[in-house]
C-alpha positions as a printed Julia matrix, in Angstrom:
278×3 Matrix{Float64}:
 -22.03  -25.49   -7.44
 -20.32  -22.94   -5.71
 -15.94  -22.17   -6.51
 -14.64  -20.41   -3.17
 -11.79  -17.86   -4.42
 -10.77  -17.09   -0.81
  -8.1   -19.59   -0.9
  -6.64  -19.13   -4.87
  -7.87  -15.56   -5.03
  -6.65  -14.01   -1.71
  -2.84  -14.2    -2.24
  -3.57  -11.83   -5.67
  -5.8    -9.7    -3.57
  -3.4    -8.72   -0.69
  -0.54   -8.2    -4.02
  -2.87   -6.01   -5.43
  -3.46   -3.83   -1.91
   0.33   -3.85   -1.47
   1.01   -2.52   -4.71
  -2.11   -0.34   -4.85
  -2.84    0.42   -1.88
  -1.48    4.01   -0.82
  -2.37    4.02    2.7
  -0.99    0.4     3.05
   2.84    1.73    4.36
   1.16    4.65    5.78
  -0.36    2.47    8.6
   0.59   -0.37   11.31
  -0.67   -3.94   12.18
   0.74   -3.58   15.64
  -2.19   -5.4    17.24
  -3.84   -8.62   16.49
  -7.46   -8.36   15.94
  -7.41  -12.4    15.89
 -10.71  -14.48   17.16
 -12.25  -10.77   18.6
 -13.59   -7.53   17.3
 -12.3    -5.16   19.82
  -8.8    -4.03   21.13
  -8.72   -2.41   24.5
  -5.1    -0.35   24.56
  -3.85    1.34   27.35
  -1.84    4.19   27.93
   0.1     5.08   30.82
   0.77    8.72   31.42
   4.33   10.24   33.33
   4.8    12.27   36.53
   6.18   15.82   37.09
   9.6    16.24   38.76
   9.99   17.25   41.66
  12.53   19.03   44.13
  14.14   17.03   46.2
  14.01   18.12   50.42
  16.57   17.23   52.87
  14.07   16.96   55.35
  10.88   14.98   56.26
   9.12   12.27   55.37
   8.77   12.75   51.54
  12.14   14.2    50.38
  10.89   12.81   47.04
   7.36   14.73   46.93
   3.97   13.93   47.89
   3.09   10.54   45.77
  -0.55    9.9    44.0
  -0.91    6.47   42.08
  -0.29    6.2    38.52
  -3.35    6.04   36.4
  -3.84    5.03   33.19
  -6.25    5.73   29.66
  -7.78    3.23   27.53
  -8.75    3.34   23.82
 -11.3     1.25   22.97
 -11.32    0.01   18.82
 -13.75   -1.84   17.6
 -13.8    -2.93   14.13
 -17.5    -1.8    12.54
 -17.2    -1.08    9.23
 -18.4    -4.44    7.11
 -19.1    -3.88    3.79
 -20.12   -6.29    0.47
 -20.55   -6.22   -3.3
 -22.32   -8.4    -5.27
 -22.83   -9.15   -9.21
 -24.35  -11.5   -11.63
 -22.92  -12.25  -14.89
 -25.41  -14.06  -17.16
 -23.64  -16.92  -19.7
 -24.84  -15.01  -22.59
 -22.87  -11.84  -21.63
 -20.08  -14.26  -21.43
 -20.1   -15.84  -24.48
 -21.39  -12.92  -26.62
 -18.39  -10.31  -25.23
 -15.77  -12.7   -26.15
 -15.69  -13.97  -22.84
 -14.73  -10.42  -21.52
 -17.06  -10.29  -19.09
 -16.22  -13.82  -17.27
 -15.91  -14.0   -13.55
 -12.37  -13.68  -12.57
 -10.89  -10.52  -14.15
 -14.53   -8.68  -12.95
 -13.59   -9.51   -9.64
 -10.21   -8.35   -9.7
 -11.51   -5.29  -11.09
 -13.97   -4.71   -8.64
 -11.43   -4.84   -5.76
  -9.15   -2.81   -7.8
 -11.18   -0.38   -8.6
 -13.83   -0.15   -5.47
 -12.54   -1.75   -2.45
  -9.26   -0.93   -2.94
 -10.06    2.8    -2.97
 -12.88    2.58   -0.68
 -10.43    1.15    2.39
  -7.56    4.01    1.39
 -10.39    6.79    1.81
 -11.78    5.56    4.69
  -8.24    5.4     6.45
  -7.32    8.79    5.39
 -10.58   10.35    6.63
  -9.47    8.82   10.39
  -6.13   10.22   10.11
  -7.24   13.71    8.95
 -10.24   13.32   12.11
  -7.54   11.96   14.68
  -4.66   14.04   13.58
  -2.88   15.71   16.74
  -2.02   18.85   15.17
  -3.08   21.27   12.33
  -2.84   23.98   10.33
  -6.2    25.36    9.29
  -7.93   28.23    7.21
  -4.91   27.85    4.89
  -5.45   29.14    1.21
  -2.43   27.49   -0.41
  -0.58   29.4    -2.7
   2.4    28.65   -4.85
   4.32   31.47   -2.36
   3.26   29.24    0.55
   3.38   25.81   -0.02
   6.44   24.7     0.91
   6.05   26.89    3.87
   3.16   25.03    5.01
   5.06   22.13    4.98
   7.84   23.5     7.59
   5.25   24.87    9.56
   3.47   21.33   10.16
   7.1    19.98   10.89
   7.72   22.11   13.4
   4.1    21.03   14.79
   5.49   17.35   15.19
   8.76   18.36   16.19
   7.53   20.41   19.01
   4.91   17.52   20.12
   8.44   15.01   20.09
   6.99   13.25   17.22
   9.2    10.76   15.65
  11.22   11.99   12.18
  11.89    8.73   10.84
   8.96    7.4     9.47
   7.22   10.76    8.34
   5.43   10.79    5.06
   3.64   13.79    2.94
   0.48   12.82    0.95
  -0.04   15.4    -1.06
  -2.86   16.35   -3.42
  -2.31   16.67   -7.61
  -2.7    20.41   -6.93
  -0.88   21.36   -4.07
   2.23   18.97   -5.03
   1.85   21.34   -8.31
   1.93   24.26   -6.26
   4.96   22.71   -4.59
   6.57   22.65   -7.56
   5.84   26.4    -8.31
   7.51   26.89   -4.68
  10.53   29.57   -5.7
  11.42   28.1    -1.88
  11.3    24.72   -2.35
  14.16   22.39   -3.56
  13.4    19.14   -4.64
  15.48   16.95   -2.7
  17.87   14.42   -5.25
  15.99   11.73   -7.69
  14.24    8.83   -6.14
  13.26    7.43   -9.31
  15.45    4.5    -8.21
  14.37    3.98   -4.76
  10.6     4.31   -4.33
   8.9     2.3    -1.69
   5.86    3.3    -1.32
   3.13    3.31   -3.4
   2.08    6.68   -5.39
   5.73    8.22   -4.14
   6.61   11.52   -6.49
   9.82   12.74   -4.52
  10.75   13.91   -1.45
  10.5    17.48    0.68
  12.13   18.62    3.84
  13.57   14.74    3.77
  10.02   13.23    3.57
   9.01   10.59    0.6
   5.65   12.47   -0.87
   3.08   10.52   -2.0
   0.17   12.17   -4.7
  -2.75   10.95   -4.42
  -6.13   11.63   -6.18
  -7.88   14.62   -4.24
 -11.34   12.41   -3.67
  -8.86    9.99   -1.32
  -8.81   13.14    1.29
 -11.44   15.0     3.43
 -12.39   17.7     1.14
 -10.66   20.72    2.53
  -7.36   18.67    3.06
  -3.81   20.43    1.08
  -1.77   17.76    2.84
  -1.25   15.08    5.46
   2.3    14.52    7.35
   1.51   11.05    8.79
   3.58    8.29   10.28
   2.96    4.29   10.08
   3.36    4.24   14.11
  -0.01    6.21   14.16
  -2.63    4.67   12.36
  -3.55    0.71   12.66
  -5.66   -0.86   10.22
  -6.76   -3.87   10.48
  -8.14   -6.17    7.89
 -10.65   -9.42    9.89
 -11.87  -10.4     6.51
 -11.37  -10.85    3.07
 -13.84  -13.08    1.43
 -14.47  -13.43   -2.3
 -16.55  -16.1    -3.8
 -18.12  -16.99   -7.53
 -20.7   -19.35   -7.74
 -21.66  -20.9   -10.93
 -25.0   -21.73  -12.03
 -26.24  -20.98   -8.59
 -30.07  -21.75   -8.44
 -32.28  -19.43  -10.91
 -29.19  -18.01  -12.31
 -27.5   -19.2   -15.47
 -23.87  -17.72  -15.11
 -21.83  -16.7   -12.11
 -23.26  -15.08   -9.05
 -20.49  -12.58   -7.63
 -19.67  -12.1    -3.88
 -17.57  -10.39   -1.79
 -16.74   -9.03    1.73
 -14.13   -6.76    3.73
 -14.25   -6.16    7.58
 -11.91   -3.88    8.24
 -10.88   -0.51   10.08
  -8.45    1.99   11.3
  -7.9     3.77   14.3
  -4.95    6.65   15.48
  -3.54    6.0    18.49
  -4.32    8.27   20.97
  -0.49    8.16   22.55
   0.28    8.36   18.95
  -2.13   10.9    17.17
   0.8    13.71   17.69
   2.58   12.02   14.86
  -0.13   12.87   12.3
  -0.29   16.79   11.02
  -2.49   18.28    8.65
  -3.01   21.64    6.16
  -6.38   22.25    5.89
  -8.21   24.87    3.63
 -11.26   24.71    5.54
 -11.66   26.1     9.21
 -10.95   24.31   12.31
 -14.1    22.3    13.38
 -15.78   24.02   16.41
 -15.86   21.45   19.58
């Protein structure tokens, strides 16, 4: 006999990654992954201007035809757990160890985690600018911050939408920052998940320093960037499946993220280590 959670179970899972999750307002579902695995996107680039002649045949300039870039994103990462729990562990813990809360657990605590660090490792590897070699310093760190900003701004990236994650120690060191002002109390109007304030008139969100590539002080990213989608979600517990007394555990995410290329200018970074060589 096999009890399908997919359908009862789901609605708690996607709760838990929208109150969990901190990379789930940090990224977009602008594309529908729905019946395929890939997403061809295309990208059409601008011309030059040109001065205009008062004489000839092409006042306007010498035309070429438009061209255009694709980015191909294929969703490949596909992972699974899976767990037994014998009906003597059940009854003997008090029924602590039953099914149901060891599966919220495990998404809680592993896949939960597991999809945030993956989608911060492909913003940090498709960020379009950065700031590397930095040793941050409680005389620097807010610094660093205005530097990256001026990165974006310079690249036309969009202000609204901008977000700092921030590591425990640098947001520390942030706070040691003679230069930096925190910006009013947002006790009453956090949205996002994991937010501790705001700098330079971006919510900053802290989160654990294992979430980031190691070597990364800080991300500015942007939700227009980044797309993540989710093709599965599939958790199961089957009782007394054969040669098992107790519940066999199963689960299954197929999911991914990508930066935009038109959109990886949106996304700085602070590194400590030094830029990668190409």
């Amino acid at each position: 006999m096999a009890i399908n959670y997919a359908s009862t179970f789901s609605p708690k899972v996607d709760e838990m990654f929208a109150k969990q999750s901190f990379t789930n307002g940090l990224t977009n579902a602008e594309y529908s992954w729905t019946g395929v695995e890939t997403v061809t996107v295309y990208s059409v680039p601008t011309v030059g201007l040109n001065n205009y002649t008062l004489t000839g045949n092409s006042r306007y300039g010498t035309p070429a035809e438009l061209q255009n870039n694709i980015q191909v994103m294929k969703v490949e990462d596909d992972k699974s757990f899976t767990f037994t729990i014998d009906r003597k562990s059940e009854q003997d813990t008090l029924s602590v160890m039953s099914a149901a809360p060891a599966l919220a657990r495990e998404v809680e605590q592993v896949v939960i985690p597991y999809v945030d660090t993956y989608r911060f490792a492909k913003m940090v590897a498709g960020a379009g600018n950065a700031k590397y070699g930095v040793t941050a310093t409680a005389s620097n760190a807010y610094s660093n911050v205005l530097d990256v900003q001026a990165m974006l701004d310079e690249d036309y990236a969009p202000t609204a939408g901008r977000v700092l994650v921030v590591t425990p120690a640098y947001f520390n060191l942030l706070k040691l920052d003679e230069s930096f002002v925190k910006r009013g109390d947002l006790a009453t109007g956090i949205a996002l998940t994991g937010q501790v304030g705001e700098v330079d008139g971006m919510p900053v969100i802290k989160v654990p320093s294992t979430y980031l590539p190691t070597g990364t002080n800080f991300i500015i990213t942007n939700a227009i960037a980044t797309v993540a989608p989710v093709k599965l979600t599939e958790y199961k517990v089957h009782i007394d499946p054969p040669g098992i007394n107790g519940a066999l555990v199963e689960g299954r995410i197929r999911q991914d993220a990508f930066v935009l290329n038109n959109k990886k200018n949106a996304i700085g970074i602070c590194m400590s280590s030094a830029a990668p060589t190409p």
